[in-house]
C-alpha positions as a printed Julia matrix, in Angstrom:
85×3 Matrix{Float64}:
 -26.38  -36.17   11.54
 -30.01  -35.56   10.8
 -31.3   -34.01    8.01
 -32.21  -30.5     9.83
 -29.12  -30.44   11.15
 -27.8   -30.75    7.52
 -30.02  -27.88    6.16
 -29.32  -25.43    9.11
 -25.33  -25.84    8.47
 -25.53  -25.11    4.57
 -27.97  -22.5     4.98
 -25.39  -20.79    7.07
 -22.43  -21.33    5.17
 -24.15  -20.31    2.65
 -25.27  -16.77    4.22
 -21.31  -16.68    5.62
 -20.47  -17.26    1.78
 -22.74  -14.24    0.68
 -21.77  -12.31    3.06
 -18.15  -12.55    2.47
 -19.2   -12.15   -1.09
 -20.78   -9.23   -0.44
 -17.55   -7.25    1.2
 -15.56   -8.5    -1.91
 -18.05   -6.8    -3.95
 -18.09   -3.64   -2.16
 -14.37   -3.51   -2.27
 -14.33   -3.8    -5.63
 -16.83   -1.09   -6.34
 -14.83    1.0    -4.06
 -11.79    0.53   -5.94
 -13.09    1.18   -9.68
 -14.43    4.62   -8.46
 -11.69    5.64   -7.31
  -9.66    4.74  -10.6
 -12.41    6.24  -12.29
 -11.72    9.72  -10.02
  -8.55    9.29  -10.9
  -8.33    8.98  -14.6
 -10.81   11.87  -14.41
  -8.88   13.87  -12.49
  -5.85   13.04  -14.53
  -7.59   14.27  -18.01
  -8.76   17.15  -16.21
  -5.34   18.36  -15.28
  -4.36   17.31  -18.85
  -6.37   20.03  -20.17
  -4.35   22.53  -18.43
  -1.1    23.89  -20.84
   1.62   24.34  -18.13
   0.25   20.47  -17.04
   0.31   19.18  -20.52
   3.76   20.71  -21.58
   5.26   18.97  -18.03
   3.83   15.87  -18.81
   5.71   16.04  -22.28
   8.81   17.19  -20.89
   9.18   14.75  -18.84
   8.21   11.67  -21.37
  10.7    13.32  -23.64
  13.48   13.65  -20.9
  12.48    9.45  -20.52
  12.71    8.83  -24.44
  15.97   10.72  -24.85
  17.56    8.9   -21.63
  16.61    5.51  -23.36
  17.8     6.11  -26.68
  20.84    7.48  -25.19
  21.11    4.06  -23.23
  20.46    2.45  -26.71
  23.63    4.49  -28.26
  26.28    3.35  -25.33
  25.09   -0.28  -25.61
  25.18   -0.11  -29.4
  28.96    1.19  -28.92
  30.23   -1.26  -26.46
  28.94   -4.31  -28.73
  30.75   -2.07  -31.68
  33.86   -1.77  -29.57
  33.67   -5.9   -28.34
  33.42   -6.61  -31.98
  36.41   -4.64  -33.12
  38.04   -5.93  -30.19
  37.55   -9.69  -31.03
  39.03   -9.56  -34.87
């Protein structure tokens, strides 16, 4: 292999490199805007009561569900330690 053959192959791997490089990029891009719509979006629809007091409901419905979970584990180890004495 000659040295101009040498030259000619890296140049283009290295424009198929950039290139590839290059969609990467612009995927990328793509995909922080549109999280960046999003999280928009999402405080803009937070600003909204009926939105907001949804929102709340719901993490509140989650936090009682889990401490509720919390309680019946809690009283089965209770009840497996009674049990064992």
């Amino acid at each position: 292999m000659n040295i101009k053959n040498f030259f000619k192959n890296a140049f283009t791997d290295m424009k198929e490199s950039a290139q590839a490089r290059h969609e990467i990029d612009k995927a990328n891009f793509a995909a922080a805007k549109a999280e960046s719509k999003a999280s928009f979006e999402e405080a803009k629809a937070m600003s909204k009561p009926e939105a907001r007091k949804k929102m709340m409901n719901s993490k509140h419905d989650a936090q009682l569900d889990e401490a509720n979970k919390r309680i019946a584990a809690a009283e089965a180890r209770i009840d497996a330690a009674k049990g064992s004495r």
